[in-house]
C-alpha positions as CSV (number, residue, x, y, z in Angstrom):
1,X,70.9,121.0,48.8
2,X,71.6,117.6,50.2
3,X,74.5,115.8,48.3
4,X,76.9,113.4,49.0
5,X,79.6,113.7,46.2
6,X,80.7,117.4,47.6
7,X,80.7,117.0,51.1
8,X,81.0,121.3,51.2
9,X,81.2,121.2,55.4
10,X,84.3,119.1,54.9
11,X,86.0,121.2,52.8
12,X,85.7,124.4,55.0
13,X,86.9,122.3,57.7
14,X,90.1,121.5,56.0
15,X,91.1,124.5,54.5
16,X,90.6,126.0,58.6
17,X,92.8,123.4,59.8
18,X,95.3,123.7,56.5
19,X,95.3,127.5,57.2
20,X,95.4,127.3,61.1
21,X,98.7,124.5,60.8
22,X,100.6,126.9,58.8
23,X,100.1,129.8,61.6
24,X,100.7,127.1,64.1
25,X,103.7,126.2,62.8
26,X,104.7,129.7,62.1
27,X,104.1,130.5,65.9
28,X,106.4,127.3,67.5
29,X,108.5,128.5,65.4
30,X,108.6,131.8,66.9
31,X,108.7,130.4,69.9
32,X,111.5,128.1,69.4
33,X,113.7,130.2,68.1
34,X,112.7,133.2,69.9
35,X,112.9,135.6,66.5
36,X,109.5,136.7,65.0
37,X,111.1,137.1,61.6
38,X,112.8,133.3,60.6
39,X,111.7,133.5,57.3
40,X,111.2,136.6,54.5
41,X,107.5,135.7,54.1
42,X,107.1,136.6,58.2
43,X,107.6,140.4,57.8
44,X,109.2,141.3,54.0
45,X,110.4,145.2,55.5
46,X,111.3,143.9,58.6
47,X,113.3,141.6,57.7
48,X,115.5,144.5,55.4
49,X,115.2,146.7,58.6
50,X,117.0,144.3,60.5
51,X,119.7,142.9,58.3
52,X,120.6,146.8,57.4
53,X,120.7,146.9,61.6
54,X,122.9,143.8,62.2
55,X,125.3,145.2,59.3
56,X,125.6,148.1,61.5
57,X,125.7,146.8,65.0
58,X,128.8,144.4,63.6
59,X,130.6,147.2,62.0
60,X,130.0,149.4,65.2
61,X,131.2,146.2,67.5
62,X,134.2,146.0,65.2
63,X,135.0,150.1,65.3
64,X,134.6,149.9,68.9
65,X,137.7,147.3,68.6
66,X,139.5,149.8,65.9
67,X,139.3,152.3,68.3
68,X,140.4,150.5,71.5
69,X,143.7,149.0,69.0
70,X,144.5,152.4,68.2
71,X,144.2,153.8,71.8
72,X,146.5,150.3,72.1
73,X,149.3,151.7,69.5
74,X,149.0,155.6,70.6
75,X,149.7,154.4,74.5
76,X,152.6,152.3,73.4
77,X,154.1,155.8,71.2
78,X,153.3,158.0,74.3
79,X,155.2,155.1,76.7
80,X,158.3,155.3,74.1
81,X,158.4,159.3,74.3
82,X,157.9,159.4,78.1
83,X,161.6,157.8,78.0
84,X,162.8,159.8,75.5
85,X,161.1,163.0,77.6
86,X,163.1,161.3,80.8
87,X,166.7,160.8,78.7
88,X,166.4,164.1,77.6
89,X,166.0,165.4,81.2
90,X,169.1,163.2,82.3
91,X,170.8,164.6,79.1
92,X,170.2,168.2,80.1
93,X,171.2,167.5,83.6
94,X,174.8,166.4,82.0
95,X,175.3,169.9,79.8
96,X,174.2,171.9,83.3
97,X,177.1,169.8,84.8
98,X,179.5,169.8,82.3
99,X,178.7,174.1,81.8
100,X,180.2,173.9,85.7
101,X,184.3,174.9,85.3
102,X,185.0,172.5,88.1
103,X,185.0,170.1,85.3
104,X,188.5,169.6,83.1
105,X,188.3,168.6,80.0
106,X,188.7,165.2,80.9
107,X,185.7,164.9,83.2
108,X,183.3,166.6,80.4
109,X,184.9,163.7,78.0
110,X,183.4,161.3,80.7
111,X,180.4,163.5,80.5
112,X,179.9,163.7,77.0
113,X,180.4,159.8,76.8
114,X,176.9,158.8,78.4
115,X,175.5,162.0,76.8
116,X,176.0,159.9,73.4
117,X,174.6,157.3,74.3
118,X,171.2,158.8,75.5
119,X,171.4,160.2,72.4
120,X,171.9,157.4,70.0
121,X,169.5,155.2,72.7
122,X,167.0,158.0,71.5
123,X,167.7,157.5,67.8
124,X,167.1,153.8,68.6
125,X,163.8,154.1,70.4
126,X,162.7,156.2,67.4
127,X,163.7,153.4,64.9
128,X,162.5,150.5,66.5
129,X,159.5,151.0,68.7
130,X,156.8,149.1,66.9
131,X,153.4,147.9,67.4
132,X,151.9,144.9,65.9
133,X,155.0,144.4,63.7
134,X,154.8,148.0,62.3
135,X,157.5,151.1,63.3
136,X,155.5,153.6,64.7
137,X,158.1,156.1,66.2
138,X,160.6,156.8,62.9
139,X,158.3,158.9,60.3
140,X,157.3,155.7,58.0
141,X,154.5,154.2,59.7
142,X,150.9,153.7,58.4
143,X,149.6,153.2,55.1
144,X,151.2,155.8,53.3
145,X,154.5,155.5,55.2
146,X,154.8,158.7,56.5
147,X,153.8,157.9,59.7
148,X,150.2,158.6,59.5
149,X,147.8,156.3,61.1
150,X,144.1,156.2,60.2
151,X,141.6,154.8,62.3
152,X,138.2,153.1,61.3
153,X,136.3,154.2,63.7
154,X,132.9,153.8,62.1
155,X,130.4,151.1,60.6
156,X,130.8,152.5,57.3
157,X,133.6,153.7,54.4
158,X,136.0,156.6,55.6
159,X,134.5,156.9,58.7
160,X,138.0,157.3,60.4
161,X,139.9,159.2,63.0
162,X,143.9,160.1,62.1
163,X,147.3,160.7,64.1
164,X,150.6,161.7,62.7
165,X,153.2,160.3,64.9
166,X,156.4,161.9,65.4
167,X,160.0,161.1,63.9
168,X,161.6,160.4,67.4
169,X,165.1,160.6,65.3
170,X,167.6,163.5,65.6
171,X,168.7,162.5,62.2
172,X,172.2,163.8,61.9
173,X,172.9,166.6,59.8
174,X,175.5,165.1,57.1
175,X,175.7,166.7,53.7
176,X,173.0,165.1,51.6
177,X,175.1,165.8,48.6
178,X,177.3,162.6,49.8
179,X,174.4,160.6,50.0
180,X,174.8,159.0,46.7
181,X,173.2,159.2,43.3
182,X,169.9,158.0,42.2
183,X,169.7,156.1,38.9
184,X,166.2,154.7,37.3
185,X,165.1,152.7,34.5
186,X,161.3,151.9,33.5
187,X,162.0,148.7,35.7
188,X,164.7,149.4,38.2
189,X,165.8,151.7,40.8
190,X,168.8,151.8,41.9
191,X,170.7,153.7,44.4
192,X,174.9,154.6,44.4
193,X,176.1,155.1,48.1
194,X,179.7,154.9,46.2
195,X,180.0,158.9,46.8
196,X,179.7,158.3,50.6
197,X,183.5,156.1,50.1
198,X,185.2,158.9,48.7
199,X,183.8,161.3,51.3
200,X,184.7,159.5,53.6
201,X,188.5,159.0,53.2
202,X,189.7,160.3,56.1
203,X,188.7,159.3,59.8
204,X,187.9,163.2,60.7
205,X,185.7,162.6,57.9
206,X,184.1,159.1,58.2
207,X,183.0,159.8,62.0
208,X,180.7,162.2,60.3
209,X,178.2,159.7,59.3
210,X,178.8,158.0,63.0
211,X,174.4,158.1,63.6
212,X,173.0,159.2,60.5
213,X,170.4,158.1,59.4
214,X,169.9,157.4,55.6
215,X,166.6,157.0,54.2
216,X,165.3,155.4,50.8
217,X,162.0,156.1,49.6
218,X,160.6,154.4,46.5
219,X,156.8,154.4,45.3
220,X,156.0,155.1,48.6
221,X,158.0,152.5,50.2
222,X,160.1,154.4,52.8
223,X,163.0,152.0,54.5
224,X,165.7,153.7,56.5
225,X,169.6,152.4,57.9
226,X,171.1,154.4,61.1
227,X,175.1,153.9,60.8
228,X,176.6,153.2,62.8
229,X,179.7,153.3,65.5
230,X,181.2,149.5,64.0
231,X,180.5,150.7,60.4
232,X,182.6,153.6,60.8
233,X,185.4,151.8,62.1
234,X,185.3,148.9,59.9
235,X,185.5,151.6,56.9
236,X,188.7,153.8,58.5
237,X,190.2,149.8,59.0
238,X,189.1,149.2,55.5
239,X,187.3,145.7,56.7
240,X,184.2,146.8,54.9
241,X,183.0,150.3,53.2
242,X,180.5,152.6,54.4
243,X,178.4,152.0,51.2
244,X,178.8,148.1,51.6
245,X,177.4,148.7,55.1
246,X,174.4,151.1,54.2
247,X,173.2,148.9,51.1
248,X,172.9,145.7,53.6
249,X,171.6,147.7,56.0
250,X,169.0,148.8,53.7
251,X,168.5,145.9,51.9
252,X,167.8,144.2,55.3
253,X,165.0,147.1,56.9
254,X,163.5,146.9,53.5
255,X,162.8,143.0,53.9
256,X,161.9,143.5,57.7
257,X,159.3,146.1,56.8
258,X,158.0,145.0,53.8
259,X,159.1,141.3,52.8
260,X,160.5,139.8,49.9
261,X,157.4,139.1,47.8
262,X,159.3,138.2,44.4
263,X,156.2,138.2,42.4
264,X,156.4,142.2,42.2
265,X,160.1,143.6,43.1
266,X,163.4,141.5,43.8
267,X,166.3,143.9,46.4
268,X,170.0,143.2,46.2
269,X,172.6,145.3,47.7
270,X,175.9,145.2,46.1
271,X,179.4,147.2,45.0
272,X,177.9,150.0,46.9
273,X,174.4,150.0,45.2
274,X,171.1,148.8,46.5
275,X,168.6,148.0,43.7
276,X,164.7,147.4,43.6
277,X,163.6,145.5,40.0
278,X,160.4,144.8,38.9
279,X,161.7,143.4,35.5
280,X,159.4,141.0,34.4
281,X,157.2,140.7,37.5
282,X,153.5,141.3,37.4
283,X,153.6,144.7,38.9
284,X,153.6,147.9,37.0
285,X,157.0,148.9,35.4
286,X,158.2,152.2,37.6
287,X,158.0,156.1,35.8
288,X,160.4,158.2,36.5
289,X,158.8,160.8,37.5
290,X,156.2,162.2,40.3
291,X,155.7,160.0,43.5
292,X,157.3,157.1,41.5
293,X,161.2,159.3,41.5
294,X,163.5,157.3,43.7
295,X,164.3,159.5,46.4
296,X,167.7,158.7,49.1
297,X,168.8,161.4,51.8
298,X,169.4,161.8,55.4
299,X,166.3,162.1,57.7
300,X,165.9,164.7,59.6
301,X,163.6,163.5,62.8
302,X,161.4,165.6,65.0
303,X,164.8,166.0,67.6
304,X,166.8,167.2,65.1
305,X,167.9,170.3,67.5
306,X,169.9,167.6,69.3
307,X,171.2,166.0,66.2
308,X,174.5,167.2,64.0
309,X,178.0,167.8,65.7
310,X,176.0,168.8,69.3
311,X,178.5,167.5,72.1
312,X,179.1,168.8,75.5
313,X,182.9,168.6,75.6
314,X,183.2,172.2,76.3
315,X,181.3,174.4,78.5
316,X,180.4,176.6,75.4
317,X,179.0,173.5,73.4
318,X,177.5,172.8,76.7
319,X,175.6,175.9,76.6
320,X,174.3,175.5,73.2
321,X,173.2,172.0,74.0
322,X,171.0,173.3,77.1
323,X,168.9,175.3,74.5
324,X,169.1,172.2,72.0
325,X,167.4,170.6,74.4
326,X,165.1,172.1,75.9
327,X,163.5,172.5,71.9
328,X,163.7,168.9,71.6
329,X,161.6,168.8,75.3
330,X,159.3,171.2,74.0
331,X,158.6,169.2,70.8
332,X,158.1,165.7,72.7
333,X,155.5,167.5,75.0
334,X,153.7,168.9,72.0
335,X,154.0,165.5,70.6
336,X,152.4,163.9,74.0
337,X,149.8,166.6,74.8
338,X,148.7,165.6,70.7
339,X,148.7,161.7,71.7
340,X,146.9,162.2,75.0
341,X,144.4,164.4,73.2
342,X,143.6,161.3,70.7
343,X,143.3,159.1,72.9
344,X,141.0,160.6,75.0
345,X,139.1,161.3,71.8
346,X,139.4,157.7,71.0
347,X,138.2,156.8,74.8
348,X,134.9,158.6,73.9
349,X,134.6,157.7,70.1
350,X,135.0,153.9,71.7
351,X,131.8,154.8,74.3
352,X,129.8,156.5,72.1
353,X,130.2,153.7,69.6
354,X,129.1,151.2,72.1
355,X,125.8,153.0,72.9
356,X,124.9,153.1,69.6
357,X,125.7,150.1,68.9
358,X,123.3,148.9,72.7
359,X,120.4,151.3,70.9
360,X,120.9,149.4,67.4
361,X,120.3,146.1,68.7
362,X,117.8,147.3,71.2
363,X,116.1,148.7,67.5
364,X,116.5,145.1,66.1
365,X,115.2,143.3,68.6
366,X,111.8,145.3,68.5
367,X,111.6,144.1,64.6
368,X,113.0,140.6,65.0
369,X,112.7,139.2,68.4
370,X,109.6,137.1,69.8
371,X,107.0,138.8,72.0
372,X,106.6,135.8,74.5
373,X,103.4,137.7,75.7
374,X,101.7,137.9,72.0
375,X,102.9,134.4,70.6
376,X,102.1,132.0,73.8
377,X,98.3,134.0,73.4
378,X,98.4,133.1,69.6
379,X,99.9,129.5,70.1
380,X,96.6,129.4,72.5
381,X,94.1,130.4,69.7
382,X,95.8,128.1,67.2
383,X,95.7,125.3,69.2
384,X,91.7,125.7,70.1
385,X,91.3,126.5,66.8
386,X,92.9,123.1,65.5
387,X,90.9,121.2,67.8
388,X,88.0,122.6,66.9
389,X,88.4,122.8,63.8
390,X,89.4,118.9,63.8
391,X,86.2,118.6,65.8
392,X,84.0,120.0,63.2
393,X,85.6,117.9,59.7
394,X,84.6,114.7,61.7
395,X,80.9,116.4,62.4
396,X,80.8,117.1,58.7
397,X,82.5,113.5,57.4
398,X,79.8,112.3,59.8
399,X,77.0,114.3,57.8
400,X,76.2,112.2,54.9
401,X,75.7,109.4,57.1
402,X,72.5,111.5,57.6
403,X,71.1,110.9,53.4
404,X,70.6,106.8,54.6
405,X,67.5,107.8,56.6
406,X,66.3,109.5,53.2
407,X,66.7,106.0,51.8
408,X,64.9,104.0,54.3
């Protein structure tokens, strides 16, 4: 039929060249960007495929980083008990010496002096060795303060690797009946070192606590004082009382480790007593029962063979301290071996994490990227398309011109 209102030629040129612009634009945007899928229309699955794939290639990138941190904090625990393993040595050298009767008593007093000290330099490693902030060598580290550590290891929930770290204390072996009482209301705890005082009334008696280590553990909070030399004297000189000098001492490690945060607990240490209270704060009042029981005693550490009265200010203490330590030697190398075996578990749980991660984005790239080869070729076609297709809505604009030779 020949018309001139519906110019049909022109129409099916412009819905080619409306249909050909959109894949045009769709491929120079492929190009530009150099990812076939910019837009959920491009490819619907593919582009779930690949989000689900960069979820996991970031959570792999990130475990790979977990891991390498925790091969990080194992190394600086195995460098801490490498010089406790060497003290140890230097400390069982001393008892073979002093076991020698060419020694007087006076010469194993000299003896016995830099024994003590390796040993209380040893109690000190174990309470202060930390990494990132966080003890990791005196039985409260990690999450649940008991000196587990959990590693994520994984892109996804519970995917983890764990360590237990050893209690590098000897943890002197002091009646725990002396310890104090424990006293608890729906809101407070409260803890009475008072006992400790009384105990302690003689200097025979006070020199007892001389490197114990007292330990307060409260809804899973765990905070520990060492006492110390100065605090025994000040209490035989009556300057200041052994209680006085644990509740400070706690009250401080407590804040160290854990802060002040008002909002849930307030700490004071006073008369004796060091308190936790929650009154009125927005966390949870306290039960008095299960894991929420206030708990205080003396820790006993990992070297507690060494711990206690052990001296080598006879040849006969001298003996038993040669078998004292040669336990705690044998429990620092099980301790290392069980480091050096995580870490080289962690070494390959870091590899094998990184080539999953390489094949995950290698995955993704065959959903997302651009195939340079395939879009150039279809940027080609689109453009010859275009102009022919612009080429063939000015033949058919032209076309009616043809109806004025009907006319003439």
């Amino acid at each position: 039929m020949t018309a001139i209102n519906t110019n049909t030629g022109s129409l099916y040129a412009q819905q080619s060249l409306n249909t050909n612009a959109r894949g045009l634009a769709t491929v120079m945007q492929q190009l530009s960007t150099g990812k076939r899928i910019n837009n959920a229309v491009d490819d619907v699955a593919g582009l779930a495929i690949s989000t689900r794939l960069t979820s996991q290639i970031k959570g792999l990138n990130q475990a790979v980083r977990n891991a390498n941190d925790g091969i990080s904090l194992i190394q600086t625990a195995e460098g801490a008990t490498e010089q406790v393993t060497n003290m140890l040595q230097r400390m069982r050298e001393l008892a073979v010496q002093s076991s020698n009767d060419t020694n007087n008593d006076k010469d194993r007093g000299f003896l016995n002096g830099e024994f003590m000290q390796l040993r209380s330099e040893i109690d000190r490693i174990g309470q202060n060795t930390q990494w990132n902030g966080a003890n990791i060598l005196d039985g409260t580290g990690g999450n649940a303060h008991d000196g587990t550590f959990s590693f994520q290891v994984g892109a996804n929930s519970r995917q983890t690797i764990e360590i237990r770290l050893p209690n590098m204390q000897t943890g002197l072996t002091t009646d725990p009946s002396v310890a104090g009482t424990d006293a608890i209301t729906a809101s407070k705890a409260e803890f009475d070192f008072n006992a400790i005082d009384t105990y302690a009334s003689t200097a025979p008696k006070a020199q007892e606590f001389q490197g114990s280590i007292i330990e307060v553990n409260l809804d899973g909070k765990k905070f520990q004082y060492q006492v110390s030399q100065q605090d025994v004297d000040a209490h035989v000189a009556g300057t200041t009382d052994l209680s006085a000098a644990i509740t400070n001492g706690l009250k401080q490690k407590f804040q160290s480790v854990y802060g002040t945060n008002d909002e849930i607990y307030t700490i004071t240490a006073a008369a004796g007593k060091v308190s936790l209270d929650n009154t009125g704060k927005t966390g949870a009042d306290w039960a008095t029962t299960g894991d929420h029981k206030p708990v205080s005693s003396y820790v006993t550490g990992n070297l507690a063979s060494i711990g206690g009265n052990l001296d080598i200010t006879t040849a006969e203490n001298a003996y038993a301290g040669l078998q004292a330590i040669d336990s705690a030697l044998q429990t620092v190398n099980a301790q290392r071996s069980n480091m050096g075996a995580l870490i080289s578990r962690l070494q390959f749980a870091s590899d094998n994490l990184s080539n999953v991660a390489a094949k995950a984005t290698e995955s993704r790239s065959r959903i997302e990227d651009t195939d340079y080869s395939v879009a150039t070729t279809e940027l080609a076609k689109r453009n010859i398309i275009q102009q022919a297709a612009q080429a063939m809505l000015a033949q058919a604009n032209q076309a009616p011109q043809m109806v004025l030779q009907l006319l003439k």
